[in-house]
Each structure stands twice: as C-alpha cells, then as structure tokens.
N, C-alpha and C positions, 0 to 999 in steps of 0.2 A: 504494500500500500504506500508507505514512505515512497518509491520511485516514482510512482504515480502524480504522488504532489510534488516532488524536487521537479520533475519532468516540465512542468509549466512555468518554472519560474527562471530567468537567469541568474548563472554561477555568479556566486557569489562567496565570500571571505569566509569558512566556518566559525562556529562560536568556539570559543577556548570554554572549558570546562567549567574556572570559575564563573565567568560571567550567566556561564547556561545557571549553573546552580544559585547564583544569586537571582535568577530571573526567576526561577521557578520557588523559592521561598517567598519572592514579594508574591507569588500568584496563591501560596500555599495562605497568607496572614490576612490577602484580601478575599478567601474563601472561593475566588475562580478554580483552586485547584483542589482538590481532595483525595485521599487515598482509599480504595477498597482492595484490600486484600495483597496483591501483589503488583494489584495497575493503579496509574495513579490518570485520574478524568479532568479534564478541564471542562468548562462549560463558559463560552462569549458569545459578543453578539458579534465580533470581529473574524473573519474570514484568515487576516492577516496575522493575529493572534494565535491561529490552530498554526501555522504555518514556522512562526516563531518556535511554540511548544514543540513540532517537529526538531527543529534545528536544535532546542535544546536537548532533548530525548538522544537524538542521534550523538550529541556532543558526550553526553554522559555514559554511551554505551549503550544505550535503548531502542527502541520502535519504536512506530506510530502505529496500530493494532486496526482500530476505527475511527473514521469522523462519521459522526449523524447528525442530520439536521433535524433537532428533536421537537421542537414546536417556534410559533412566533409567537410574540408578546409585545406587550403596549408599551411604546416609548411616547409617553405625551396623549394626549389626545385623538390625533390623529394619525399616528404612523404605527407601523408594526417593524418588525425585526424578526429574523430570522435567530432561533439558541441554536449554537454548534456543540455539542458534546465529543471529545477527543478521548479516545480512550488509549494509554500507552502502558509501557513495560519499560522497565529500567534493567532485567535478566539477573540484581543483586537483592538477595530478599533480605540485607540486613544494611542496605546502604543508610547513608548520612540523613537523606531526603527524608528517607519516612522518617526517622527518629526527627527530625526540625518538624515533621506533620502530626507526631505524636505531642509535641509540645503547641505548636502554635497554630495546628491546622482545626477544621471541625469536622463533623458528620456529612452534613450539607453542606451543599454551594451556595452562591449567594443567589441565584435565580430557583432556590429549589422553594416549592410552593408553600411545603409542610413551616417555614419560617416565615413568611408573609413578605406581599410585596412593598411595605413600608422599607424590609432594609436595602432593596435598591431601585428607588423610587427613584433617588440621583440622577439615573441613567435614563 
C-alpha cells in the first residue's frame, strides 16, 4: 500500500528518525494518533497529513497497513470534510512510541464521537 501513495507524489528528502518521532508524539498529545494493540491509527481531515504519517512510519521502520475514508463531518455550518483513518505498524512491539502513548496518548481520537464534538469544535 505504502508504494501506492509514495507513487503519486515526487521524490523527495526522507525524514530522519528523530524528526518522524517527534512528529508523531505531537500527533500522539493532540489525540490524532492513538495506539490499539500493535498498530498505531491516525484519524484527519488532511489528505497531506496521512501522507506525512506515511513518511514517518517508513522512517521508523514501519508501514502504512490502511487508509479509509471513514465518514465526513461538519466543519462550520456549511461545509463537510472528509475523516481519513490511517492504520500503520511500527514491526517493534516494545518500541519508544507506544511507551510516550502509554503516558501521554488516550483511548480515543479526537474526532471519535463516544467524546463529543465540543473537543474539536476548533476545526
């Protein structure tokens, strides 16, 4: 799947490791990212964003497993948006990530409904 999306884009500079993993603990604190099990999910309303997670996963040694475009939702009054759900693998079941996800991540994302749409009204 990963070939399938690097495929449409042009080459470009890879991420160096720290950078991927600092990206992906700010995604872990702002609740975009979440951990189940041994995959870790993203969920945006940015295109460009799954694409990034890509570059990071790959950086760290990982995949990109799934994207689904899992419902659209209200931004404002009048617009909708498409949620992109990313489902990836990291191949280390005891890496750094999850342990930063065990401290600072949560259960749900922040578009997950079970939490209500007041915490990202923002958007």
């Amino acid at each position: 799947m990963s070939k399938l999306l690097s495929a449409d884009r042009p080459s470009e500079i890879p991420m160096l490791p720290p950078a991927a993993l600092k990206k992906m603990q700010c995604w872990i604190r702002s609740r975009h990212l979440i951990c189940d099990g041994n995959f870790f999910i993203l969920e945006t309303l940015e295109y460009s964003t799954v694409e990034r997670f890509e570059d990071c996963l790959s950086s760290l040694g990982g995949t990109l497993i799934s994207v689904e475009a899992i419902k659209k939702v209200w931004i404002g009054n009048h617009r909708k948006v498409v949620l992109y759900q990313a489902k990836g693998s990291l191949h280390t079941p005891h890496h750094e990530l999850k342990q930063y996800w065990i401290k600072y991540g949560s259960f749900y994302s922040k578009f997950d409904e079970k939490i209500g749409r007041d915490t990202w009204k923002r958007y």
